[in-house]
C-alpha positions, -999 to +999 in steps of 0.1 A: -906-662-447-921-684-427-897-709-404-916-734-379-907-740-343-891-777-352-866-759-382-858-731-359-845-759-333-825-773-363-809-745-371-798-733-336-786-773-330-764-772-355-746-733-354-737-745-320-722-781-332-700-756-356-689-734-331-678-762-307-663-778-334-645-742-345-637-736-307-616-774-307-599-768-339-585-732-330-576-749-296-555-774-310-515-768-306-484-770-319-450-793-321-420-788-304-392-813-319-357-809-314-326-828-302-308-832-269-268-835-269-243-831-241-209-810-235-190-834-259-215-831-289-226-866-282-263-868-284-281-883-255-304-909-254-330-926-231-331-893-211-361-881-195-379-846-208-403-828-189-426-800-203-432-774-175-454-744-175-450-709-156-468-725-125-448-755-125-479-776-134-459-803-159-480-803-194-463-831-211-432-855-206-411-879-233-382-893-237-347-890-262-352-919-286-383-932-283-401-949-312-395-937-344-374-910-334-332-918-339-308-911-305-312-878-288-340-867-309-377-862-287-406-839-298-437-827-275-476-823-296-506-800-290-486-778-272-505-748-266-488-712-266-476-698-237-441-697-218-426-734-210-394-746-195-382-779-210-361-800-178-339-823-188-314-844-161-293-867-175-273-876-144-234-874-153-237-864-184-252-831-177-288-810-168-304-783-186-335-760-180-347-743-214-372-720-213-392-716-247-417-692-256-447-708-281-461-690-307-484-702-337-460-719-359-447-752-344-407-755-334-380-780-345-345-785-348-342-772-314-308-779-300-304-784-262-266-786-246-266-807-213-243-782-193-222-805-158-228-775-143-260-760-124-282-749-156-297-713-159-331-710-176-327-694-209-351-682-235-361-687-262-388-668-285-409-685-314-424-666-339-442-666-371-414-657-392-391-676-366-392-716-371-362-725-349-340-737-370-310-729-351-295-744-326-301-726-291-275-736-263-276-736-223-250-712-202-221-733-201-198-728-174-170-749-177-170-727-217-167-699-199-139-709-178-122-720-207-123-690-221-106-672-194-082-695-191-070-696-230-071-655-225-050-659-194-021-681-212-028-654-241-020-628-223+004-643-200+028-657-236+024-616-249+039-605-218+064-632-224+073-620-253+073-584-245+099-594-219+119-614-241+120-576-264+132-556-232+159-578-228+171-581-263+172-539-265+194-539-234+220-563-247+219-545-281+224-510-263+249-526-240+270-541-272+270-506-285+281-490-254+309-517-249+312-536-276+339-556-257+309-569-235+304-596-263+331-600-288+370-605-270+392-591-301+403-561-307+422-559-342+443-522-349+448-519-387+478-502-404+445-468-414+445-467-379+405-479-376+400-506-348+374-537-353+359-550-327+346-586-331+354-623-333+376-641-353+355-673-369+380-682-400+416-673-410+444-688-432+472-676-438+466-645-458+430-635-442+408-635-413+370-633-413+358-617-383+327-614-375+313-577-360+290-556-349+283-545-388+279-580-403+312-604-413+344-587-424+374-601-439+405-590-437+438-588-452+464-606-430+495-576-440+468-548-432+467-560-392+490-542-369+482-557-336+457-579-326+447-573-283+429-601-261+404-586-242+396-618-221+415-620-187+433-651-192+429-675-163+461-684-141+479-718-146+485-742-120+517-753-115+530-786-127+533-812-102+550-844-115+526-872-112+552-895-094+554-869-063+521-853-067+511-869-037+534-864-011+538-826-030+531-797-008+534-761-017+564-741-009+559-720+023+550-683+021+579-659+021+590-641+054+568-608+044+534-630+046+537-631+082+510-612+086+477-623+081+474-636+043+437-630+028+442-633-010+458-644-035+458-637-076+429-620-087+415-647-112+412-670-076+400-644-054+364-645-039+344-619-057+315-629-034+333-609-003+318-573+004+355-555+014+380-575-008+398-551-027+396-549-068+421-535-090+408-524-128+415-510-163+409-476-162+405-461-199+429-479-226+464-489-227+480-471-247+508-483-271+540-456-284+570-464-298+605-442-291+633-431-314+646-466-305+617-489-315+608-498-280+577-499-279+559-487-244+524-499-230+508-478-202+478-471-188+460-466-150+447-492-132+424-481-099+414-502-069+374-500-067+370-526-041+367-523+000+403-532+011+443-523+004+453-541-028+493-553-024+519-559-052+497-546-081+508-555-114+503-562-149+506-599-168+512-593-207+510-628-228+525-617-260+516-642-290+546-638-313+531-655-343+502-670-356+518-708-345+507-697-308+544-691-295+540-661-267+560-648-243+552-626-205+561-596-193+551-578-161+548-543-147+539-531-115+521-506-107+532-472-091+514-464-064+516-458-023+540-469-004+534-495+023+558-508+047+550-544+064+557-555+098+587-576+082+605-539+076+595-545+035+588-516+019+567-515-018+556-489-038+528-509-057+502-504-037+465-489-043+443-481-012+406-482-020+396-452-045+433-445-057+449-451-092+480-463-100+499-451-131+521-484-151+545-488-182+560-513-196+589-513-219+590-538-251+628-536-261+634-536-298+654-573-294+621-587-281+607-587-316+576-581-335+542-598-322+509-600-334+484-596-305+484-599-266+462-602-240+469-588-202+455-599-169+458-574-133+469-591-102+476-583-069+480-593-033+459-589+002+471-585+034+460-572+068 
């Protein structure tokens, strides 16, 4: 076939206006759309975006908000592929640099957090099968901090709690060492068992005490004693109110000559290092003779730094359940001391010794129901 010189130009002319026109349209680019909001979740708007490539060279530029587009929302066209950071400052509200990777498909609904702090380039990758629907975020700082801090207080409110545990397991194990240590009564029944606990209820036929085992109620003719394990504070003595003013105390007998440093053991200082301290040592133990007298006796040993004087036992007997008691004392049999005044005693407990004591109950004194006792002694140099 045959083709002329003018055809031939034709032909060439117009392969070349296709491939031009083939070269623009594969050069044409794709959208990126998305929205920009700050730390709060508030969108921003009227905020300056800047499209940057690799080599800082700045390909495009808009703004949140503009025309058409609703607050916060900004979108970039023809964008070719490549590797692009979008730069966003927004002044107090926050800064962010995201860096985007462009594929073929275009990319919307992409999320940018403004962070208050200095912003760390972040990527993100487009692809085909990749539209970017979801949200991509900034490195927040002030999150991360945040989040330290909430697992700080966690931790710190566990260890709370674990401390809370150790101390409830030593006051259980202490209760059942000495169960004394929290309930005050001691009640002795006719079977010979003794409950420990405290009495919340009673009438005149039976107590409810409560225990180490859960409440118990008892029958009132089963109880054989009832014993006061609480050292019973020392009353002051009566002053009449019409001479309580010009009222001194009586002066100290002759054998307090010497240097007096004490005086009953419910006022004495426990805060001093060498002041002597008389206790229970084991139970008292309670027999009854041929007679019905009934005996109480017991040790009692000094533990503290310094000579304890005059040792002896208070017993408050409470006769009846109307709260009429009666006292009784016994002193202690110990070393004997002799003072400067030419007194001589045999109640007294250097530091470290024991002291045996009894006290005798006569049969006229009656029957009671309970007691409680309180040690007491004197100091002197």
């Amino acid at each position: 076939m045959h083709v002329s010189g003018e055809t031939m130009k034709k032909i060439l002319l117009y392969l070349a206006t296709c491939t031009l026109f083939g070269s623009v349209l594969l050069a044409k680019g794709v959208s990126i759309s998305g929205v920009v909001v700050d730390a709060q979740g508030e969108k921003v708007t009227e905020t300056a975006i800047s499209l940057v490539k690799e080599d800082d060279t700045t390909v495009g530029s808009t703004e949140t908000g503009k025309g058409w587009r609703k607050d916060g929302e900004f979108e970039f066209e023809d964008v070719l592929p490549g590797t692009y950071t979008i730069k966003i400052d927004a002044g107090d509200r926050g800064s962010a640099n995201q860096r985007i990777t462009v594929g073929d498909d275009k990319i919307k609904d992409l999320e940018i957090i403004l962070s208050t702090a200095p912003p760390k380039a972040a990527e993100t990758v487009a692809t085909p099968e990749v539209t970017g629907s979801e949200p991509v975020a900034g490195t927040d700082q002030d999150y991360i901090l945040n989040e330290l801090s909430f697992e700080l207080k966690k931790m710190a409110a566990e260890l709370k709690h674990l401390n809370s545990e150790v101390e409830n397991l030593k006051a259980l194990s202490k209760m059942w060492v000495n169960p004394l240590a929290i309930y005050s009564k001691e009640i002795i029944l006719q079977n010979g068992s003794t409950v420990f606990g405290k009495i919340v209820y009673q009438d005149e036929k039976t107590l409810k005490v409560e225990t180490l085992v859960g409440y118990l109620v008892i029958d009132r003719s089963t109880i054989v004693r009832i014993v006061d394990n609480v050292v019973a504070e020392e009353t002051q003595e009566y002053v009449p109110e019409q001479i309580r003013d010009s009222y001194s105390p009586p002066p100290m007998p002759k054998l307090a000559e010497p240097k007096y440093t004490g005086t009953a053991s419910t006022d004495r200082d426990a805060g001093k290092q060498y002041s002597a301290n008389c206790v229970l040592v084991g139970n008292i133990n309670e027999t009854k003779d041929k007679q019905g007298n009934i005996i109480f006796a017991g040790e009692i040993k000094n533990i503290g730094g310094r000579r304890a004087d005059f040792v002896k036992m208070d017993f408050v007997f409470r006769k009846n359940w109307s709260g009429e008691t009666k006292t009784l004392t016994t002193f202690a049999r110990g070393a004997f001391h002799t003072f400067e005044s030419g007194i001589t005693t045999d109640a007294t407990l250097l530091p470290g010794a024991v002291g045996n004591f009894e006290l005798y109950v006569p049969h006229s004194f009656g029957s009671f129901i309970g007691y409680s006792y309180v040690i007491d002694w004197e100091e002197y140099e």
